[in-house]
KOLNUKE-883717 format. One record per residue (C-alpha): residue in three letters; x, y, z. Coordinates in steps of 0.001 Angstrom, whole numbers, plus 500000, padded with zeros to 6 digits. Each point is the difference from the previous one (the first is absolute). Last residue first. Example, Ala and Ser with C-alpha at 12.3 -4.5 7.8 and 13.67 -1.06 7.14 Angstrom:
// KOLNUKE-883717
SER513670498940507140
ALA498630496560500660
//
This chain:
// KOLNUKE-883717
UNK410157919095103073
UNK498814499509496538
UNK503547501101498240
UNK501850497461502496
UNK497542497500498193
UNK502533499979497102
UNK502477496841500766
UNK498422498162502836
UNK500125501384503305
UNK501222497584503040
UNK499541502467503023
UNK502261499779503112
UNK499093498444503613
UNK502223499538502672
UNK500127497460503017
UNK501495499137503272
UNK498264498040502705
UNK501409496580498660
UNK504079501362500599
UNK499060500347503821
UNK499318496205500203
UNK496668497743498755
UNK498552496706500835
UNK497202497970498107
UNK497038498827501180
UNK497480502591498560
UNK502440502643498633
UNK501116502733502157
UNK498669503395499038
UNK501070502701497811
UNK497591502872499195
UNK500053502260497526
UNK497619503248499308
UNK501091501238496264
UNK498653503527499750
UNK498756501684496723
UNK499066503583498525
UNK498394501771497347
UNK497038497888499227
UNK496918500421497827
UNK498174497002498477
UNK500535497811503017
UNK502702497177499617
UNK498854496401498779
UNK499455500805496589
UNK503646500979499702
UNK501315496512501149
UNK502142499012502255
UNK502793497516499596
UNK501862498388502610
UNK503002498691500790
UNK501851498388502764
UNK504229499677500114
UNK501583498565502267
UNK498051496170498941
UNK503040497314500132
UNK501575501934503407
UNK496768500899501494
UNK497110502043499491
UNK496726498406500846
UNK497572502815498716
UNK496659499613502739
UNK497940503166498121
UNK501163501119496382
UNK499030503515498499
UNK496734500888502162
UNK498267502975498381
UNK498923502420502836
UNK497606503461498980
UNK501189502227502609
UNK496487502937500186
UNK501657501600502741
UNK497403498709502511
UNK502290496558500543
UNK503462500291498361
UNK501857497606502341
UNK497629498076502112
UNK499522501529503852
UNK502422502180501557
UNK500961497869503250
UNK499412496203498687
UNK501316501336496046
UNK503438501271501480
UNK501519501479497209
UNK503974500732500009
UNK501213502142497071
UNK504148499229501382
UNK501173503474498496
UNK497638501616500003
UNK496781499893501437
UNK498681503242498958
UNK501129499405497147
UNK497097497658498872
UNK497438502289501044
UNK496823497797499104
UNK497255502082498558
UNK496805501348501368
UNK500654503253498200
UNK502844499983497497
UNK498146500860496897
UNK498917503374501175
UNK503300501142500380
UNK501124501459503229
//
């Protein structure tokens, strides 16, 4: 076991669905040293907005990293309705031309 994975999250462990129940194994990250960077909280997406972006910026990730994990939650929206099709998401990364060298 490598030093560097002690206390950490194992993501495969939960393949392939990565369920997290937060209520029965308390918040996601806790005691392994997680540092959480919230991207965009309450994102309406909807026909006119399907697409939500964000930028994040270098000075707000720790000074050493060598891994992420993208917790997402879909919920209703206050006073609106949803079907089957609104519980369905996916997530990509938006790179601009040359930062693929800084990853």
């Amino acid at each position: 076991v490598d030093a560097r994975d002690i206390g950490r999250l194992d993501f495969e462990q939960r393949a392939p669905w990565y369920l997290y129940n937060s209520s029965a194994e308390g918040v996601l990250g806790e005691g392994g040293g997680a540092v959480r960077i919230p991207i965009f909280d309450r994102a309406l997406v909807q026909g006119s907005t399907r697409t939500v972006r964000a930028v994040i910026h270098q000075s707000a990730l720790p000074g050493e990293w060598d891994r992420a994990a993208l917790r997402l939650q879909l919920r209703r929206p206050d006073g609106l309705e949803y079907d089957h099709w609104d519980r369905v998401a996916s997530v990509g990364l938006l790179l601009r031309e040359g930062d693929q060298d800084a990853l």
